[in-house]
C-alpha positions as CSV (number, residue, x, y, z in Angstrom):
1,X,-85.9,-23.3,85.8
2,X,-83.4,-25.0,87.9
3,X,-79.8,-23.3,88.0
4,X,-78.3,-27.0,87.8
5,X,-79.9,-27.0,84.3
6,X,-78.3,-26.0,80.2
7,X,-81.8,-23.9,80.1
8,X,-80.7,-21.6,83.0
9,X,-77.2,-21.5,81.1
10,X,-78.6,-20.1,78.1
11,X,-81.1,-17.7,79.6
12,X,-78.6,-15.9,82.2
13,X,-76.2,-15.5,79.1
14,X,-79.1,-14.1,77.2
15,X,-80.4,-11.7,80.0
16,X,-76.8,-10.6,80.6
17,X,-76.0,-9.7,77.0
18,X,-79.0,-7.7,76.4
19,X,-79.3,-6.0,80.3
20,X,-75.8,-4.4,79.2
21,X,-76.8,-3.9,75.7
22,X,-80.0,-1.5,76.7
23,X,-79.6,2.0,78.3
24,X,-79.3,1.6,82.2
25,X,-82.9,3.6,82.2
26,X,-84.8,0.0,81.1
27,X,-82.6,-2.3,82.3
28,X,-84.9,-3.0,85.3
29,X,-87.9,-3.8,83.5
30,X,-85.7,-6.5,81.2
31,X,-84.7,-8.1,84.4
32,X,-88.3,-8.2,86.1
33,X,-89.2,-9.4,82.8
34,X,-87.0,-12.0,83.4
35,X,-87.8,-12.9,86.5
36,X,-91.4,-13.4,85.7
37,X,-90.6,-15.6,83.0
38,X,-87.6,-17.5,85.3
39,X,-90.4,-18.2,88.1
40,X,-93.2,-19.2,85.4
41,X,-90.8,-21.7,83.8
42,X,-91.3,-23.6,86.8
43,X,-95.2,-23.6,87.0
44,X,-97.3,-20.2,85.4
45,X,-99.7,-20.3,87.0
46,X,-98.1,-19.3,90.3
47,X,-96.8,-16.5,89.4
48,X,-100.8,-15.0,90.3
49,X,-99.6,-15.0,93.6
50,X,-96.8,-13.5,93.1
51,X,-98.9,-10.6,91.6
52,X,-101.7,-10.8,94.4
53,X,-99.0,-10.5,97.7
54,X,-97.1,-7.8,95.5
55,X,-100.1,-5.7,94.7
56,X,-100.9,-5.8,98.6
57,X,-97.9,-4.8,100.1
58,X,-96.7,-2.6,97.4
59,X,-99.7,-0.6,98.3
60,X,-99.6,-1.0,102.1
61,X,-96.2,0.3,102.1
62,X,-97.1,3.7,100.6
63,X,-100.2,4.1,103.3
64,X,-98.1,3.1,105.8
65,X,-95.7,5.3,105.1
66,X,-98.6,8.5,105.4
67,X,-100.6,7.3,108.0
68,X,-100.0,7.3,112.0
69,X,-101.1,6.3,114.9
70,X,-103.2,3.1,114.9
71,X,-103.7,3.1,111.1
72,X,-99.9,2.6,110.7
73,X,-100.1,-0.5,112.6
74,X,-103.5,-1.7,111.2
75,X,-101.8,-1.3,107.9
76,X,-98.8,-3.5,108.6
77,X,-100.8,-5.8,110.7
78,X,-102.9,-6.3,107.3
79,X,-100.3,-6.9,105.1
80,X,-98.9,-9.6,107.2
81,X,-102.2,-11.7,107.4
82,X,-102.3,-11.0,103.2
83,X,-99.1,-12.7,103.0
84,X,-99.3,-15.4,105.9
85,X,-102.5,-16.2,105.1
86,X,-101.3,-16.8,101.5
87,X,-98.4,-18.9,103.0
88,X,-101.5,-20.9,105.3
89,X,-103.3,-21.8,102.5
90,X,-100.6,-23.1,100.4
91,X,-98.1,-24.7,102.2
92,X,-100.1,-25.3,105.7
93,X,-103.7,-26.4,105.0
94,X,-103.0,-29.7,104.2
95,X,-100.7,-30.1,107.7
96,X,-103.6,-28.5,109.4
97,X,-105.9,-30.6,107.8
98,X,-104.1,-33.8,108.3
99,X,-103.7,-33.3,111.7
100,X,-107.1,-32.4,112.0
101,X,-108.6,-35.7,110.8
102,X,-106.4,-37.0,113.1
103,X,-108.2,-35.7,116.5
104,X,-111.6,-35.8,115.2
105,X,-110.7,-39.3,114.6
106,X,-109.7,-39.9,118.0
107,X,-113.3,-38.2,118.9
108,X,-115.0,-40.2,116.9
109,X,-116.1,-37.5,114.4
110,X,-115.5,-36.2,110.9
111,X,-112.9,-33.7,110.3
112,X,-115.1,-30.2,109.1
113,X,-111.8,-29.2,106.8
114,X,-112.9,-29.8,103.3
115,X,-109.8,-32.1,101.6
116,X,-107.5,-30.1,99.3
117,X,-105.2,-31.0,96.8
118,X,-102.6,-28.2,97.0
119,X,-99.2,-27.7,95.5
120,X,-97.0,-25.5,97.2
121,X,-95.2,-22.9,95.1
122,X,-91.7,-23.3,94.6
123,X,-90.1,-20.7,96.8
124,X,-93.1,-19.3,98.9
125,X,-91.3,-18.8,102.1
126,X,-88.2,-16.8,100.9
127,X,-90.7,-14.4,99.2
128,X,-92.9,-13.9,101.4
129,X,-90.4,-13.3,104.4
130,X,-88.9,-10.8,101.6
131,X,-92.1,-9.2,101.4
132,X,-93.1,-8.9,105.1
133,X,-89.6,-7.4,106.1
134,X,-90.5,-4.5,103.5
135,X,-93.5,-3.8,104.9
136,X,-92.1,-3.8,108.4
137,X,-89.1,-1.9,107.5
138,X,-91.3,0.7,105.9
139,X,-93.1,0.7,109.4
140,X,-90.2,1.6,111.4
141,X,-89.1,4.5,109.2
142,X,-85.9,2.3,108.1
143,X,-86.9,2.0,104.2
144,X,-88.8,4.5,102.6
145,X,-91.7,3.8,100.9
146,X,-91.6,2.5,96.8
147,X,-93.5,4.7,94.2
148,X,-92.7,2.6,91.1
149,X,-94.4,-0.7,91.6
150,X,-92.0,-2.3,88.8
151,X,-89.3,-2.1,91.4
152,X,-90.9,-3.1,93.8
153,X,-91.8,-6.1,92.1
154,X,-88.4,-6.5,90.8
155,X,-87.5,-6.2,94.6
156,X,-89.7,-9.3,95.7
157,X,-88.9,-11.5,92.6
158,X,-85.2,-11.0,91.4
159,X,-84.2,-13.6,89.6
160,X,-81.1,-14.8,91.3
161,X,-82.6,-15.5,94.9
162,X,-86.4,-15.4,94.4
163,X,-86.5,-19.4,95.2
164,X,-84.3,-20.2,97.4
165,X,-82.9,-16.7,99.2
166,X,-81.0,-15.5,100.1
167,X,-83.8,-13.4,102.0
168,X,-82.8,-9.6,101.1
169,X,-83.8,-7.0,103.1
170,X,-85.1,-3.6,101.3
171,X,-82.4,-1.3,102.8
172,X,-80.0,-3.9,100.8
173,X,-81.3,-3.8,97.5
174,X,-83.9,-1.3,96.6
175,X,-81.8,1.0,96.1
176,X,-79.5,-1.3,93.8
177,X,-82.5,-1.1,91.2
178,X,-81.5,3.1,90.3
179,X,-78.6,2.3,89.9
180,X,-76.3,2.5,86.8
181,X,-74.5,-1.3,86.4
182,X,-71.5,-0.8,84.3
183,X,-69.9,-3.4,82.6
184,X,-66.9,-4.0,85.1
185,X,-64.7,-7.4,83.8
186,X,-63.1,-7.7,87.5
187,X,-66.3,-7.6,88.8
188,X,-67.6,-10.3,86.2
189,X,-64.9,-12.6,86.4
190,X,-65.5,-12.8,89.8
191,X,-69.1,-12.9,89.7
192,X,-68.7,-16.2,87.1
193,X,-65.8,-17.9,89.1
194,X,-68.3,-17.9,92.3
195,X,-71.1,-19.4,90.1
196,X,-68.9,-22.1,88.9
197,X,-67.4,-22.7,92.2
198,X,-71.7,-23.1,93.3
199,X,-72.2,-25.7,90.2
200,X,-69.0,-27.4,91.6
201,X,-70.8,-28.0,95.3
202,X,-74.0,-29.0,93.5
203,X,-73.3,-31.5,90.9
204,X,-70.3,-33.0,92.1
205,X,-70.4,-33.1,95.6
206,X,-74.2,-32.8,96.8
207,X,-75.7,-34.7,93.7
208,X,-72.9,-37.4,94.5
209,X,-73.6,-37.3,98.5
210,X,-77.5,-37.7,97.5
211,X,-76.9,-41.0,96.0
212,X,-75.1,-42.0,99.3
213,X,-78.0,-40.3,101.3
214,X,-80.8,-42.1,99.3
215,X,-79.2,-46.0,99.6
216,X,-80.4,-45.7,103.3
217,X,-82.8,-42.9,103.8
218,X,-85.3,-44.3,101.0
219,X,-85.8,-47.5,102.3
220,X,-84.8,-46.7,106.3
221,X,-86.1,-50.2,107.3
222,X,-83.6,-52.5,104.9
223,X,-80.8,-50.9,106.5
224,X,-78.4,-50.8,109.7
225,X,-77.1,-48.8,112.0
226,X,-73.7,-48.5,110.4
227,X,-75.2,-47.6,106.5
228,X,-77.9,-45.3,108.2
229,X,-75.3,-43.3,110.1
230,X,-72.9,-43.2,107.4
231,X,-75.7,-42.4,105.0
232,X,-76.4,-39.2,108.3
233,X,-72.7,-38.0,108.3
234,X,-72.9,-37.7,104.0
235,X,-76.7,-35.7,104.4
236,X,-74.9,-33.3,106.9
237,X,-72.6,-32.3,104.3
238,X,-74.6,-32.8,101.3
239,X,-77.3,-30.5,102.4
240,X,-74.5,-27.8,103.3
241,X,-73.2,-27.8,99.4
242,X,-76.2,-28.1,98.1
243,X,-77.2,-24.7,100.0
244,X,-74.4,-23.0,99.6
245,X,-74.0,-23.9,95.9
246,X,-77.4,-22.2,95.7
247,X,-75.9,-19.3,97.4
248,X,-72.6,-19.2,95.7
249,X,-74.7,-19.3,92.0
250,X,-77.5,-16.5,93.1
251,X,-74.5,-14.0,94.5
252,X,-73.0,-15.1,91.7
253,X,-75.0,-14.5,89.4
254,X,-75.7,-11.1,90.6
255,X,-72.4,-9.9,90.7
256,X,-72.4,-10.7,87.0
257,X,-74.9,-8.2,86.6
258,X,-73.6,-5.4,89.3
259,X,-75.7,-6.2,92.5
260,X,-74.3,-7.0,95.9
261,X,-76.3,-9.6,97.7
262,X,-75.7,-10.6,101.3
263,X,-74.1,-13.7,102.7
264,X,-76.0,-16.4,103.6
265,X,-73.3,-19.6,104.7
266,X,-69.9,-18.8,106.9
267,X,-68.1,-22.1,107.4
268,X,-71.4,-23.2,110.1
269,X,-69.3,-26.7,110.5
270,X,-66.7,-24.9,112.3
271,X,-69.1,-23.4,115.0
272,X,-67.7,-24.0,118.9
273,X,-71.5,-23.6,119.8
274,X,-74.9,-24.3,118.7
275,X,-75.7,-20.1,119.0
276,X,-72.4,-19.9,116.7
277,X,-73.5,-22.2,113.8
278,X,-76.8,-20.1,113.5
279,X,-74.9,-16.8,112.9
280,X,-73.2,-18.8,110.3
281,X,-75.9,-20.7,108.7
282,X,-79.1,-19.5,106.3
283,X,-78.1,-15.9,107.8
284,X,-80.7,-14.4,106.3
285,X,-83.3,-16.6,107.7
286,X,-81.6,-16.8,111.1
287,X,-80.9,-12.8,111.3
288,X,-85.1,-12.6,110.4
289,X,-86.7,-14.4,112.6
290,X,-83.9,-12.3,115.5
291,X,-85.0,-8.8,114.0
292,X,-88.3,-9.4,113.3
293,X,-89.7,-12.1,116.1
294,X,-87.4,-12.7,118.6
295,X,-86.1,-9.0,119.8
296,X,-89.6,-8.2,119.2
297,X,-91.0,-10.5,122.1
298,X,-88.4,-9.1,124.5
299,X,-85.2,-11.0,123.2
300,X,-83.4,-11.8,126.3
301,X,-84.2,-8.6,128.4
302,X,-87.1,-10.4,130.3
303,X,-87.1,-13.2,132.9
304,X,-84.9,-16.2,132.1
305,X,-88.0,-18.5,131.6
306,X,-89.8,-15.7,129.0
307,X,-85.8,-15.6,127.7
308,X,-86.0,-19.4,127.4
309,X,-89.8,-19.8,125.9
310,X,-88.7,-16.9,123.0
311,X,-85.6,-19.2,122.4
312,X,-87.8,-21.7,122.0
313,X,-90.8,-20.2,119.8
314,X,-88.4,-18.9,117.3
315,X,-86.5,-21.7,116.6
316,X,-90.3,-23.7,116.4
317,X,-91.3,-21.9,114.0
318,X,-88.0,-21.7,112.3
319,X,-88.7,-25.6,111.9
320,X,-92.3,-25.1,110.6
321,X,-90.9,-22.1,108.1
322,X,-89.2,-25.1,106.5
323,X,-91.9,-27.4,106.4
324,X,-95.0,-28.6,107.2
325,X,-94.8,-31.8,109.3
326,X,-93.9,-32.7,112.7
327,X,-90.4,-33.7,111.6
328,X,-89.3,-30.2,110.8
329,X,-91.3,-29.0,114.3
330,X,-88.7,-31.4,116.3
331,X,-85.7,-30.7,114.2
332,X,-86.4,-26.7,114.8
333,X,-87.1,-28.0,119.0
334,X,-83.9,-29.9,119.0
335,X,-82.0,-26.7,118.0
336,X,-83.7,-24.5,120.7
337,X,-83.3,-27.0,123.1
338,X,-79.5,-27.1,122.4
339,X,-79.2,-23.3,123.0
340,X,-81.4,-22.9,126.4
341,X,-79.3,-25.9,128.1
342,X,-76.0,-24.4,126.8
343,X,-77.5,-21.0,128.3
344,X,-78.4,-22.5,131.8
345,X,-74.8,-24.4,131.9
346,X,-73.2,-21.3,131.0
347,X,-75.0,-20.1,134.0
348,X,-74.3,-22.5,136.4
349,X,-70.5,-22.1,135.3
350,X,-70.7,-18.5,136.1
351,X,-72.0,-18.6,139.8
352,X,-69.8,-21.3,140.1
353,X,-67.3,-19.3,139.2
354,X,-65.9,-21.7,136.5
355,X,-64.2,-20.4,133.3
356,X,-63.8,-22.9,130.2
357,X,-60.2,-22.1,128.7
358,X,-60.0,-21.5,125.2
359,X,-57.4,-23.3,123.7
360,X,-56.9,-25.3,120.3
361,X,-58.2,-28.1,122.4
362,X,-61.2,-27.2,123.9
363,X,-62.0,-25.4,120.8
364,X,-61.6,-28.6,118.6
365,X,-64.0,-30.8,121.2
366,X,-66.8,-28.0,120.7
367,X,-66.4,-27.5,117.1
368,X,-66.8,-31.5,117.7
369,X,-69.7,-31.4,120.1
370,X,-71.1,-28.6,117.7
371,X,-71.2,-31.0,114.8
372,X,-72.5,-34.4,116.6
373,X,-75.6,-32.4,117.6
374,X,-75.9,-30.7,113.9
375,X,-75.9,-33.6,112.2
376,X,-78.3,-35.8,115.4
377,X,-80.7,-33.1,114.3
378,X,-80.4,-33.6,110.2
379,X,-81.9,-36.7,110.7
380,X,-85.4,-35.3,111.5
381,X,-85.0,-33.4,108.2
382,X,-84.1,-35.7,105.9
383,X,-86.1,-38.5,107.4
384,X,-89.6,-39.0,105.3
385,X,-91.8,-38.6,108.3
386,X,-91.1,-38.6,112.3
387,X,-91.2,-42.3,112.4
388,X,-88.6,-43.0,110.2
389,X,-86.4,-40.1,112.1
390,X,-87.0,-42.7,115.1
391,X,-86.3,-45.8,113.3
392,X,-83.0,-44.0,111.9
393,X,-82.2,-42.9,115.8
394,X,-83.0,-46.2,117.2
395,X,-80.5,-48.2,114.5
396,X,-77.7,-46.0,114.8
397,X,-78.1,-45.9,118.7
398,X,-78.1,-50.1,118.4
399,X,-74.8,-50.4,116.0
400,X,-74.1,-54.3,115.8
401,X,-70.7,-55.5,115.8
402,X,-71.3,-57.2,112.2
403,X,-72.9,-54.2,110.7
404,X,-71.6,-53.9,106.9
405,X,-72.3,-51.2,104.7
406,X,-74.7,-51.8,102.0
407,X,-73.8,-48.6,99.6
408,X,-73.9,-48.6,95.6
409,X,-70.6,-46.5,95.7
410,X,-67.6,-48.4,95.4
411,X,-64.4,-47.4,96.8
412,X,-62.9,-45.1,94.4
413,X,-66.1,-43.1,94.5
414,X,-66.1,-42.3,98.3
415,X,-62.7,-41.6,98.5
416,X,-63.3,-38.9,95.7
417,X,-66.3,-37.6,97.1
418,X,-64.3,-37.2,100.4
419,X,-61.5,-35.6,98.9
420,X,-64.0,-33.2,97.2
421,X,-65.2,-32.7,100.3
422,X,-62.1,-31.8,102.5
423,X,-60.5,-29.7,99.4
424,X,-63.5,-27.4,99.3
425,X,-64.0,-26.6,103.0
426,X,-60.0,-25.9,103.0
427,X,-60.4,-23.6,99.8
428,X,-63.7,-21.9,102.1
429,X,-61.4,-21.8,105.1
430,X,-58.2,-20.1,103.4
431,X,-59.8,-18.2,100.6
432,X,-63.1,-15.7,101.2
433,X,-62.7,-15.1,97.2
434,X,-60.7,-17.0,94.0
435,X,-57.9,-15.0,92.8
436,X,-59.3,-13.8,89.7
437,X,-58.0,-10.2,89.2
438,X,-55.1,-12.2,86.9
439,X,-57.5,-12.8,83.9
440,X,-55.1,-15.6,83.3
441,X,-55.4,-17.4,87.0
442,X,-59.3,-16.0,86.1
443,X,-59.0,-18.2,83.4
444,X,-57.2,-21.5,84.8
445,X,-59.5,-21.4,87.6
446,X,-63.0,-21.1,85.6
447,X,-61.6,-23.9,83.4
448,X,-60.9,-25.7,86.0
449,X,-63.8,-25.8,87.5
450,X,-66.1,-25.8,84.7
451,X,-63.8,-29.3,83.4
452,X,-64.4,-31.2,87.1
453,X,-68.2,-30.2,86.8
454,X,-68.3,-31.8,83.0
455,X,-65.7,-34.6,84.2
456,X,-67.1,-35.6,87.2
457,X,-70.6,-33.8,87.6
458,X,-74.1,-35.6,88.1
459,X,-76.6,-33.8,85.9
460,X,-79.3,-35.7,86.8
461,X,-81.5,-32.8,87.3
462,X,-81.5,-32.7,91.0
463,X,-83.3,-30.0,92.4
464,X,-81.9,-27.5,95.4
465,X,-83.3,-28.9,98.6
466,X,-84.3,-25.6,99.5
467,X,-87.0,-25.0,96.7
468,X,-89.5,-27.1,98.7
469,X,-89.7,-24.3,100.8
């Protein structure tokens, strides 16, 4: 059940109606009703694993919680194979398999990996990385156990971010779950002006930059320089909306019903720096793989080298959280890469006793700089494979002087897309929040927005890049 879609429309306004018609006492077990029946409209059968990594951790959490010593750690060390090995099977054996066939090729030999057929589940990384930071929170004495396994159920598959994040932690929103959710009309209006501001960004701007994206990037080889880097610049933005919207419609959405869910997107396109536009971008991915793998291995308190290779290794498997193929390996390399020669230039400035001014100037250039690599790097991602990201590089990188642009938008059509563009990254720059306390501005601006995203909207049903992951 996509959110882009008149059957998520009709069953959020159904679960709201009766979550604040029942006592506050059941209201938990009508939304993990919910959310069991939101994840199986996609595929049912999935929802098995669901059950089988809840049922694990939900009970490694209470054993760790009263063991010590050695058992603690087996414990969590258990529960993390249990839900990376779940994440192996279905979203990594074919990779490994593939790859496989590919050296015992080389050696002359059959591949000894058995060919599967497997379909990932929609939304298997954010859960799982949900599930493993309970467990390890519970293992540093940060999160206390759960007793009811409803909750913690409800914890790992809430409705409003169970596919595509953002990735709570348990401190966050356990504790949301015992708590009484009045009905608060400031609260909602706001709630429903940030979910229509999401289907905005989706189907008006992202949907629209997708048909821009695909006139090059489906066909990479029938197209030059000029339309493929065009088609590069729109992808950059068009993934952003299509994120955020995703974002803005699961916070949303939540507020509606009385939870607080973090941030996940702060303007990332106005970063000065590569390090900036990860504390700004998929924060709840970022700030995971920093708590949970990068300070672990030392962070940046050992040798600059070990400082360097942990820079690296994160941001690797960063790119392999998001997918399994060499493309999104590179893309995750790139952005390490970027960050360890900004770290040694930083310190060649300092024994050379350089400073770089701050100024409007210098801070436009990097904001500049900061983009140009962004975007270099978006091409590994949206490419098909990694040889299409090199035929896109190599094209762009060889612009001819008679390049034209082979798009199916006509003029009127990129001009408004652009101007959808610019007016929403001002609104995100000037204005955190809409002004909805006024129930009449409440009710201009929801009007508004819900008449551009019937006017002008593409409901073609496109789904959130994010839910392949």
């Amino acid at each position: 059940m996509s959110f882009n879609s008149l059957q998520f429309l009709l069953f959020f306004s159904v679960v709201v109606l009766w979550y604040f018609l029942l006592k506050p006492k059941h209201r938990w077990k009508l939304l993990l009703c919910a959310s069991c029946l939101f994840y199986m409209a996609f595929k049912p059968f999935y929802i098995l694993i669901l059950f089988f990594t809840i049922g694990i951790d939900y009970v490694a959490g209470i054993y760790i919680e009263r063991s010590a010593g050695s058992k603690r750690k087996l414990l969590l060390v258990l529960s993390i194979i249990s839900n990376l090995g779940v994440l192996a099977v279905f979203k990594y054996y074919s990779f490994i398999e593939t790859n496989f066939a590919l050296l015992f090729t080389f050696l002359h030999q059959s591949s000894p990996l058995p060919l599967l057929n497997i379909i990932l589940p929609i939304g298997l990384s954010f859960h799982t990385f949900q599930a493993m930071s309970y467990t390890i929170e519970v293992y540093r004495g940060n999160q206390p156990a759960e007793k009811r396994l409803g909750i913690y159920a409800l914890y790992v598959m809430f409705f409003p971010q169970l596919v595509a994040g953002p990735i709570e932690r348990p401190q966050n929103l356990i504790h949301q779950f015992y708590e009484v959710k009045g009905w608060d009309f400031e609260r909602i209006k706001a709630g429903l002006t940030r979910m229509a501001f999401g289907f905005l960004k989706k189907v008006v701007i992202a949907d629209r930059l997708a048909v821009l994206v695909s006139d090059s990037y489906t066909h990479i080889e029938q197209h030059n320089g000029l339309s493929i880097l065009l088609s590069t610049l729109a992808f950059t933005f068009q993934i952003y909306f299509d994120f955020s919207a995703y974002t803005d419609i699961a916070l949303g959405a939540a507020q509606v019903l009385g939870f607080n869910l973090m941030e996940n997107f702060r303007r990332p396109y106005s970063a000065t720096s590569i390090a900036e536009f990860w504390n700004r971008w998929h924060i709840s991915l970022s700030s995971w793989f920093r708590d949970y793998v990068y300070i672990p291995l030392g962070g940046n308190r050992l040798s600059r080298w070990r400082w360097g290779l942990n820079i690296m290794l994160v941001f690797v498997l960063s790119g392999l959280w998001h997918g399994a193929s060499w493309k999104y390996v590179v893309w995750g390399g790139l952005h390490g890469t970027y960050i360890i020669v900004a770290m040694i230039k930083n310190q060649l400035f300092a024994r050379a006793g350089l400073k770089t001014r701050k100024n409007f100037i210098t801070q436009t250039i990097n904001q500049a700089i900061t983009f140009a690599l962004v975007a270099f790097a978006w091409i590994f991602f949206r490419a098909g494979n990694f040889n299409e990201a090199l035929i896109a590089i190599d094209k762009i990188f060889h612009l001819a002087a008679g390049n034209v642009l082979h798009f199916s938008f006509n003029l009127i059509e990129i001009v408004f897309t652009c101007t959808m563009v610019l007016l929403v990254l001002l609104k995100e720059k000037h204005f955190d929040t809409m002004p909805t306390s006024n129930t009449k501005w409440f009710a201009t601006i929801f009007g508004s927005l819900v008449a551009l995203c019937y006017l002008f909207g593409y409901f073609n049903a496109n789904q959130f890049i994010y839910f392949q992951f």
